[in-house]
C-alpha positions in Angstrom: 14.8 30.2 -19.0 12.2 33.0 -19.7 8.8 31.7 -18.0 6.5 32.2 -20.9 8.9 29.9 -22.8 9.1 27.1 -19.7 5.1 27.1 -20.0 5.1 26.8 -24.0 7.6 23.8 -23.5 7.3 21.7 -20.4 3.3 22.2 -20.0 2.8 20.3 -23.5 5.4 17.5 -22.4 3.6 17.0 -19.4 0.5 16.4 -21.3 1.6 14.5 -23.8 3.0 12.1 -21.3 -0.1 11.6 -19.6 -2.3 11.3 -22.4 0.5 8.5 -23.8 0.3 6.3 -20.6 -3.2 6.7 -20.2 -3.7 5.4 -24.0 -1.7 2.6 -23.1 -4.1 1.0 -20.5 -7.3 2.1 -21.4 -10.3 3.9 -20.0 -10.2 3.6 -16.4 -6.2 3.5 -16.3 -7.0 6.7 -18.8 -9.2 8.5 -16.3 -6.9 8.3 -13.5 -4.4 9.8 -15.3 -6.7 12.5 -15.7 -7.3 12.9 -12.4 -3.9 13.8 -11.6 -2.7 17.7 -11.5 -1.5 17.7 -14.9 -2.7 21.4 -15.2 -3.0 22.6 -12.0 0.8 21.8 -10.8 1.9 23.8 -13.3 0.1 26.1 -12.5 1.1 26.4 -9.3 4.7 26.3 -10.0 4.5 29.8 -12.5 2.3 30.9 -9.6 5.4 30.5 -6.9 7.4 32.1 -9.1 5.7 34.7 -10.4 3.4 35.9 -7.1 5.2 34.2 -4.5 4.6 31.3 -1.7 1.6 33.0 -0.2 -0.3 33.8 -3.3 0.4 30.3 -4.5 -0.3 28.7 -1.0 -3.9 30.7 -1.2 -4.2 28.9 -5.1 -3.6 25.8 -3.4 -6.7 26.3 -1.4 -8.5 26.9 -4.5 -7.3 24.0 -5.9 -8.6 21.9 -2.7 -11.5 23.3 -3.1 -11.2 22.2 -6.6 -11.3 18.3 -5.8 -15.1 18.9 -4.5 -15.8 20.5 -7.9 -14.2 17.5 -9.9 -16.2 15.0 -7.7 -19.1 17.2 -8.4 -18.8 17.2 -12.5 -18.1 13.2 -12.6 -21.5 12.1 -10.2 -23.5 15.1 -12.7 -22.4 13.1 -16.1 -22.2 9.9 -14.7 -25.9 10.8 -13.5 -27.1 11.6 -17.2 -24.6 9.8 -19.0 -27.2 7.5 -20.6 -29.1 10.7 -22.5 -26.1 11.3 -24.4 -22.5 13.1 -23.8 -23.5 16.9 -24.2 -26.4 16.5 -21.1 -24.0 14.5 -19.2 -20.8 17.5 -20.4 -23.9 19.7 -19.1 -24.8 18.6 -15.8 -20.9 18.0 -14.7 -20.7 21.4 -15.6 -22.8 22.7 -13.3 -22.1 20.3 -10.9 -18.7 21.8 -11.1 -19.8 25.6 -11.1 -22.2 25.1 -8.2 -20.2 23.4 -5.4 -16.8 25.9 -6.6 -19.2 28.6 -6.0 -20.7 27.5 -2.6 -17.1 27.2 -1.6 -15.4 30.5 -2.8 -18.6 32.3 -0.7 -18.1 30.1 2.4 -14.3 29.8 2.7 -14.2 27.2 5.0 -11.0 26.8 7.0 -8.2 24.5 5.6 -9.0 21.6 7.4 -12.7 21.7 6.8 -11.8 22.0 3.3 -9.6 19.1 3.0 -12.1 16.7 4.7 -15.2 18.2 3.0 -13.6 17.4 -0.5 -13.0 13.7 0.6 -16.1 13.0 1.4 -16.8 14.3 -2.0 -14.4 11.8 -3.2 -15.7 9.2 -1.0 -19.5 9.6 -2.4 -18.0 9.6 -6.0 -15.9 6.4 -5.6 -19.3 4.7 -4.5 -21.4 6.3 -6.7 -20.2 6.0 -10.0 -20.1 1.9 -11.2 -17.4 0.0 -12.3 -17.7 -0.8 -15.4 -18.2 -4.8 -16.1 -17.6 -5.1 -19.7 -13.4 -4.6 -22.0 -14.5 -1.9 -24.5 -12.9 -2.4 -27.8 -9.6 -0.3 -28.6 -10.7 2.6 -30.8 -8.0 5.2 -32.1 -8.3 8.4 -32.4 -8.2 11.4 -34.6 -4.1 12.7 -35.1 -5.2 16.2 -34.3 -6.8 14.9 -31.1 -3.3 15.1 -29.0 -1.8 18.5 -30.3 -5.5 19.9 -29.8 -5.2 18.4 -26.2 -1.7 19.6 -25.7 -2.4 23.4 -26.8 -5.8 23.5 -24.9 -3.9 22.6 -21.2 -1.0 25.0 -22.6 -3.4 27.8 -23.1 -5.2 27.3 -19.9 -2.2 27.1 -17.9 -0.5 30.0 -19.6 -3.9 32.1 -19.0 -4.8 31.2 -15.6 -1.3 32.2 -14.7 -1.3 35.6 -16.5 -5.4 36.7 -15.1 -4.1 35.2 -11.3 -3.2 38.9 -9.9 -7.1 39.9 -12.0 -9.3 36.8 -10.3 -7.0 36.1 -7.1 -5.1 33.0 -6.0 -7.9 31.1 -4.6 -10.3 31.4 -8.1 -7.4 30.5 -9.7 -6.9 27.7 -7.9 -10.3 26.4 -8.9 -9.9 27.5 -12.5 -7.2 25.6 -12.4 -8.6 22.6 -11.6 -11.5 22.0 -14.5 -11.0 18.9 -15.3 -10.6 19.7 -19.1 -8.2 16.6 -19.9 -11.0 14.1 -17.9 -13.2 15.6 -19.9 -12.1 15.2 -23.3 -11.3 11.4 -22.4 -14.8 10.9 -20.9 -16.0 12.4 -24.6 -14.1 10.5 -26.4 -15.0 7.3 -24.8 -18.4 7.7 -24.7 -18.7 8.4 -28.2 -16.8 5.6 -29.8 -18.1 2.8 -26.8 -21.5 4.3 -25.4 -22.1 5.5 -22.4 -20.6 3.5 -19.7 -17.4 3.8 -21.3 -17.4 7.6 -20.3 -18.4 6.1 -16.9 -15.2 4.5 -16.3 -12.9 7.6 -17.4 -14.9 9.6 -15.2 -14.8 6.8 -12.0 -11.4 6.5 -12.9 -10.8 10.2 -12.4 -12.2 10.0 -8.9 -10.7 7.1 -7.8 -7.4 9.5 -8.7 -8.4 12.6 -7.2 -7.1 11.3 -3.8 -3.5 12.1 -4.7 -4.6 15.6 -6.4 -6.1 16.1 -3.0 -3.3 15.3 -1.1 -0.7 17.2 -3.0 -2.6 20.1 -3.1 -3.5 20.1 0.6 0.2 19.6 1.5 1.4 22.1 -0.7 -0.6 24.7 0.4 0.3 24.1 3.9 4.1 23.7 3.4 4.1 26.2 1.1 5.1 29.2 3.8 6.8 27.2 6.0 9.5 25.6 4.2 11.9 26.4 1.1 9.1 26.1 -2.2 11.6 23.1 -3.5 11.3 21.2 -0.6 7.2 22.4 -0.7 6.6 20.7 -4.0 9.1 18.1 -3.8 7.3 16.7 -0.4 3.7 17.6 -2.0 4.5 15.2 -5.1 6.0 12.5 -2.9 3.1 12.2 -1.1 1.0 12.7 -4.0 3.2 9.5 -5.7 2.7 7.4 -2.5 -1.2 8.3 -2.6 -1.5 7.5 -6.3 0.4 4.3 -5.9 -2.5 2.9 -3.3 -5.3 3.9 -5.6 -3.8 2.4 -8.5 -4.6 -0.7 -6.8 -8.6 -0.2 -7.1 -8.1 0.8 -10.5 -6.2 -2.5 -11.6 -8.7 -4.2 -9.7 -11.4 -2.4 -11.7 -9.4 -3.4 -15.1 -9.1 -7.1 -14.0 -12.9 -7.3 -13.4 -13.3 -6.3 -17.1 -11.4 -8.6 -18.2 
């Protein structure tokens, strides 16, 4: 199958997937949905086979370095949430562009990286309340999913065609934006106030932890072993990580309740 046309038709799927199971459960179920590398895994897949294992074992850093910057953007709107979504959009922003920044100039080693973006996990998961309260089930527009669907298709369909123009490790971080998080967090903040947002957004970061680990495996395994058996051991322990944090986030459900 021509590349361009597995991104045009597996991307979406992926998405629509995600954004289907997360309507199912709600907010916080929602946001950890989010938090897992819808767009950045296939990203990284094109990448293999387009570049090669090294350039997409250097993305992989990028993408590491990418969990810090998530962290970043959910503590910045959780921060200002209360003022209203485009302050809170705002300061996760910069959040975001700040700490990817800092990191692309001081390359820390692998290791480093890996531990420096769970502590930013770590201050995120206690930073950002759970939310105490069921928020009422609100439906959204019908051209909210296709929009949703194109926008992670275009993304991963450009990042993947400027990679060779920005190099592996900014595309690794470009990558990462959280831009399905985002337009959850949105959503629910406008139809159920502020802490609503909240809870996609803690959510998110509760979810991060297997987006960290399948990145940080990958890009380790990535020019060691057969790029199969790279991803397929990167998602399994991404699955097993998931699985453990989807306890807190039941545990955050059953507390609204």
């Amino acid at each position: 199958m021509n590349l361009l046309l597995a991104k045009l038709i597996l991307t979406p799927l992926a998405t629509l997937t995600a954004i289907l199971v997360g309507r199912r459960w709600g907010d916080v179920v929602g946001g950890w949905i989010a938090g897992l590398p819808i767009t950045s895994a296939p990203v990284a897949v094109f990448l293999t086979l387009e570049h090669g294992p090294a350039f997409a074992a250097a993305a992989s850093a990028g993408s590491v370095a990418g969990v810090a910057s998530q962290a970043s953007f959910c503590m910045g709107y959780a921060a200002v949430a209360s003022a209203g979504w485009p302050l809170g959009f705002l300061a996760g922003a910069t959040g975001y562009v700040g700490v990817a920044a800092l990191l692309q100039v001081a390359e820390p080693a692998p290791i480093a990286l890996v531990v420096l973006s769970g502590l930013f996990l770590a201050a995120a998961r206690f930073s950002i309340p759970a939310a105490r309260a069921r928020f009422p089930i609100s439906h959204s527009p019908r051209w909210e999913i296709p929009a949703r669907m194109a926008l992670v298709t275009a993304i991963v369909v450009a990042v993947t065609t400027l990679a060779t123009t920005f190099g592996p490790r900014a595309s690794g971080v470009m990558a990462s934006f959280p831009w399905i998080g985002i337009a959850l967090a949105v959503f629910a903040h406008r139809a159920h106030g502020a802490k609503a947002g909240v809870a996609v957004l803690r959510g998110m970061a509760i979810a991060l932890y297997g987006f960290l680990a399948f990145f940080a495996l990958l890009g380790f395994a990535l020019t060691r072993i057969p790029a199969p058996l790279a991803f397929l051991a990167a998602t399994a322990t991404a699955l097993a990580v998931q699985f453990a944090t989807l306890k807190v986030v039941r545990g955050d459900s059953r507390a609204r309740a």
